[in-house]
N, C-alpha and C positions, 0 to 999 in steps of 0.2 A: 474212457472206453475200457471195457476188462474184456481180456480174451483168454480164457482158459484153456490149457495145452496139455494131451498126455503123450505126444510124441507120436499119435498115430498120423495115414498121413491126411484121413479131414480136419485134424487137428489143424497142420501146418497148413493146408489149402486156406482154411478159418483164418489163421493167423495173419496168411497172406494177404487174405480181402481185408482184414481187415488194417494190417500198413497199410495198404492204399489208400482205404479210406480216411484212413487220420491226417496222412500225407498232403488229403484233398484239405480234407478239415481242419488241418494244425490243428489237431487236439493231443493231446497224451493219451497214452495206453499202459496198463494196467496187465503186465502176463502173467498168469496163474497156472500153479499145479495143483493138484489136491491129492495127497498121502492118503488113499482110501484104506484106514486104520484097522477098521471092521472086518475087511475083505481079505485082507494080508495077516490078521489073529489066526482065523483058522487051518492059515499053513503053519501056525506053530503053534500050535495046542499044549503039545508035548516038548517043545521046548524049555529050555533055563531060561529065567531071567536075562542072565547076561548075550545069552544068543538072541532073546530077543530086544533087547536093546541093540545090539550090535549090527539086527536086519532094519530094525526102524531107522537106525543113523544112516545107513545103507541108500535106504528110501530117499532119505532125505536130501541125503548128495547128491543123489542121482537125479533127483527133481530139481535140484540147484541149479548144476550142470545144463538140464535140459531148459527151465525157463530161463539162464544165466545167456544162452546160447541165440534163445528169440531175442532178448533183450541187447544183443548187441546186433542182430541183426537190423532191429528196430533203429537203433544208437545212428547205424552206418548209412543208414537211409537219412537220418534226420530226422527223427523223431524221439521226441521224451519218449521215455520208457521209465518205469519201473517194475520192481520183481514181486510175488509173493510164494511164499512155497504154505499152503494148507493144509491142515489136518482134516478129518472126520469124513461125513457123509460128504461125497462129492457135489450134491444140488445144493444142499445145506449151505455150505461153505462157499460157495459161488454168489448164490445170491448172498449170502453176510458179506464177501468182500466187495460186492458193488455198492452195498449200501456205505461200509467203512471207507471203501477209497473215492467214493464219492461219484462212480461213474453214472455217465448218462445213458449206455448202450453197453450188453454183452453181446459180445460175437464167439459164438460159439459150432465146433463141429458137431457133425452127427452121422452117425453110419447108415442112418435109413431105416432101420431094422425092424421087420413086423412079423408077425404071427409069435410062434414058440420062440424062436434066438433074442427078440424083445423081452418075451415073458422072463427067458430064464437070466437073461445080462441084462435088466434094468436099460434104462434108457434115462443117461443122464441130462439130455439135451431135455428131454420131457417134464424131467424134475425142475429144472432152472426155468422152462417156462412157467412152471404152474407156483411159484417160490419167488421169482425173481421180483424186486422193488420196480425194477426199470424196464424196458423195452430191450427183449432180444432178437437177435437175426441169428439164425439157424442158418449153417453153411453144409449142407448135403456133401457125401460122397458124391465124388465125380462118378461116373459109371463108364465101364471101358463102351467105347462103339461096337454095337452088332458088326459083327464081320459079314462080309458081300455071300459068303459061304449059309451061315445061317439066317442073312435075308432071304435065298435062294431057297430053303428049306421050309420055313415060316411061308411063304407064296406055292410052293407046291402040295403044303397041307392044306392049303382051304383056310376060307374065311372065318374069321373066328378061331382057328387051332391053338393061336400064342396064348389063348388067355381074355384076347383084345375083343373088342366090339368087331362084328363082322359089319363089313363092308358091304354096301348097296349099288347098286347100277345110279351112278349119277352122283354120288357120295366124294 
């Protein structure tokens, strides 16, 4: 199983289902970063060589750090774990490390994201479906609960106001 992790939190939500389900499964797990290389150039355009080798190492500890951190989370639970920290396009690399490390399933986060904040932030969860060798489960943002305040709001606008299908007598 490979779970790819950027530290957000449907990341670690993702991360979480899926220990469990390894846990269930006695299987290994596989946690990945991806150093999105392409995306992090264009903040240094105008940099030196050596400032930008020194951000890329940067990256790279830091994604260490953060899959070093699932991996022993995973460890304390009892579960195999191993690490990868990746380079390049984030879908790319995803599915290349499922196919390399041999998994059966990625579990992956996703923020939900549609209309324009999709268009302009990619949707990596979308790429590793449409790329990926193996079968993935996509782990959704949680969403906070409607407060009793904007139920209360949503019911004195009328049927159909949220957005939603409007309601019938008998429905």
């Amino acid at each position: 199983m490979l779970v790819p992790i950027d530290g957000s939190p449907c990341s670690q939500d993702a991360l979480d289902r899926a220990l469990a389900l390894a846990a269930i499964l006695k299987s290994r797990v596989t946690i990945c970063h991806v150093v999105d290389e392409s995306k992090n150039a264009s903040m240094l355009v105008y940099a030196s060589g050596e400032i930008v080798q020194e951000w890329y190492e940067m990256l790279r500890h830091d994604a260490q750090e953060l899959v070093g951190a699932a991996v022993a989370r995973a460890t304390n639970q009892g579960i195999a774990a191993d690490l990868r920290v990746l380079g390049g396009d984030p879908s790319d690399a995803i599915a290349a490390c499922a196919a390399d490390a041999g998994a059966d399933l990625i579990v992956i986060g996703s923020h939900g994201r549609s209309g324009l904040p999709r268009l302009f932030l990619g949707s990596v969860a979308e790429g590793v479906l449409r790329k990926s060798p193996v079968p993935v489960l996509v782990i959704r943002e949680a969403r906070a609960p409607a407060s009793a305040d904007s139920a209360k709001a949503d019911e004195h606008a009328g049927p159909g106001a949220t957005g939603g299908p409007a309601r019938t007598a008998g429905a």
